[in-house]
C-alpha positions as CSV (number, residue, x, y, z in Angstrom):
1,X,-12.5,5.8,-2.0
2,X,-10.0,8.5,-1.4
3,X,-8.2,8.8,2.2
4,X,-9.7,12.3,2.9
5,X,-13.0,11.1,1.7
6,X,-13.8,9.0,4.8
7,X,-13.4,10.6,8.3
8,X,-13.4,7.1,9.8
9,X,-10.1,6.3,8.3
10,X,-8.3,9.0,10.6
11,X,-7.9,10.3,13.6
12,X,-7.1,13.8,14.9
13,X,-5.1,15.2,17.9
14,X,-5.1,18.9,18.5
15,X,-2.0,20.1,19.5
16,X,0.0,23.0,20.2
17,X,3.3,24.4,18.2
18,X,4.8,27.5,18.5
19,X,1.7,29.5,19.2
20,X,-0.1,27.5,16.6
21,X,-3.0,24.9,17.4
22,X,-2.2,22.0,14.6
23,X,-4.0,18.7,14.2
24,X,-1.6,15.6,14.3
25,X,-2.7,12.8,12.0
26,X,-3.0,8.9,12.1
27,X,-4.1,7.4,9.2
28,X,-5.7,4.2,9.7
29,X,-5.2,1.7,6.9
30,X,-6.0,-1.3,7.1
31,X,-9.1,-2.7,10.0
32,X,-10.5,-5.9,9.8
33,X,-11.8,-8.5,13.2
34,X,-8.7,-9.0,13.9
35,X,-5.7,-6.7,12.5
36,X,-5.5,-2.8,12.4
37,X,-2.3,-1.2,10.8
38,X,-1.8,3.1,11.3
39,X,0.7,5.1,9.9
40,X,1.5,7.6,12.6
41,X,2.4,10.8,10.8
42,X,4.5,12.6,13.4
43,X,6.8,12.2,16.1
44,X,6.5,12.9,19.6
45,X,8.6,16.2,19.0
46,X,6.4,17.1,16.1
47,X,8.6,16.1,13.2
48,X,7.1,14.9,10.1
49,X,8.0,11.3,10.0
50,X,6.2,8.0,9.3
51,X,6.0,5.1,11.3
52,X,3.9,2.0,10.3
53,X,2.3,-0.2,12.8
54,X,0.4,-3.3,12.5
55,X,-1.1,-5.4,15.7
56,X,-3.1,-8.2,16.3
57,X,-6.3,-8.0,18.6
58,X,-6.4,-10.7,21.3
59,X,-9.0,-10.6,24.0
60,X,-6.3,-9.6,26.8
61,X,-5.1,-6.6,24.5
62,X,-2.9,-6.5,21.4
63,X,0.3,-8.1,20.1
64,X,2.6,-6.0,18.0
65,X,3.1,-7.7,14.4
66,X,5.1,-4.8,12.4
67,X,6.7,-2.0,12.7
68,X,8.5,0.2,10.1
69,X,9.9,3.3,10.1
70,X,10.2,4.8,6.7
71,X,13.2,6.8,7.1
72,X,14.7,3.9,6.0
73,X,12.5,1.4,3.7
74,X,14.9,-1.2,3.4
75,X,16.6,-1.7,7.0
76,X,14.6,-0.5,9.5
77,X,11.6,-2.7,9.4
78,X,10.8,-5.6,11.7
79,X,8.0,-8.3,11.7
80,X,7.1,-10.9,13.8
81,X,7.5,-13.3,11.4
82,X,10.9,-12.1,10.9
83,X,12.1,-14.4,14.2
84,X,14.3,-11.4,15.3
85,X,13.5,-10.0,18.3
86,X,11.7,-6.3,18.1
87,X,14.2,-4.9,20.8
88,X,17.2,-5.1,17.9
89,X,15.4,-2.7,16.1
90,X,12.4,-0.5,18.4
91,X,11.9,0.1,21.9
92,X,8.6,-0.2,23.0
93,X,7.2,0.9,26.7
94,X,3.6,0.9,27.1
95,X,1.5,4.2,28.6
96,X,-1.7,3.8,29.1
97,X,-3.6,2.6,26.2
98,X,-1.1,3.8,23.8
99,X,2.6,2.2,23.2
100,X,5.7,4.8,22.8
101,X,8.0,3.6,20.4
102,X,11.4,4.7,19.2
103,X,13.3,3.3,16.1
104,X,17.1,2.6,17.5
105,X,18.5,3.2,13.9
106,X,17.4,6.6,13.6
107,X,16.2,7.6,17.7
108,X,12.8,9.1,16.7
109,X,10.2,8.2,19.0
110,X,6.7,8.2,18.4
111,X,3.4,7.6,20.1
112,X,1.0,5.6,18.7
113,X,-1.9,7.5,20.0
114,X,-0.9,10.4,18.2
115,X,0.2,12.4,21.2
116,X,2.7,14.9,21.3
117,X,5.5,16.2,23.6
118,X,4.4,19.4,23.5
């Protein structure tokens, strides 16, 4: 099944950029019971830039497994299995539902409910 095939496999933001309405993408790859991973396809400034996330569900909310930024495939990637803490490499701060998180390496910053600065 292809990506665009399956609405359920993204979700949609509208948002607003230089006079221009524009729908930000998350593509949601990978749900099962327990795990979701997204590739968040922009930054909080609007940038085109990836950033993978994977989490775990738990019943008080989620733990944050992996993160990757894809600027840079081999050094900028962190997982919990790993052992090294995620503040080396991502700053995380939590708002609302949504986590904002911005890769030290590079200083994008990105929100992983899609939203937008502007």
């Amino acid at each position: 099944m292809s990506v665009s095939a399956s609405m359920d496999m993204r979700a949609k933001k509208s948002v607003k950029r230089d006079g221009k309405k524009l729908k930000v993408t998350i593509l949601k790859t990978h749900v099962d019971n327990r795990e979701e991973e997204r590739t968040i396809k922009r930054t909080i400034d609007g940038e085109k830039a990836d950033l993978q996330v994977k989490w775990v569900k738990h019943s008080d909310g989620i733990e944050i497994v992996h993160i990757h930024c894809m600027r840079d495939k081999k050094s900028n990637e962190w997982g919990r299995a790993s052992g090294t803490p995620v503040e080396k490499s991502y700053h995380l701060v939590q708002k609302n539902t949504t986590w904002e998180i911005t890769c030290k390496k590079c200083g994008r910053k990105w929100n992983t409910g899609g939203s937008t600065g502007n």
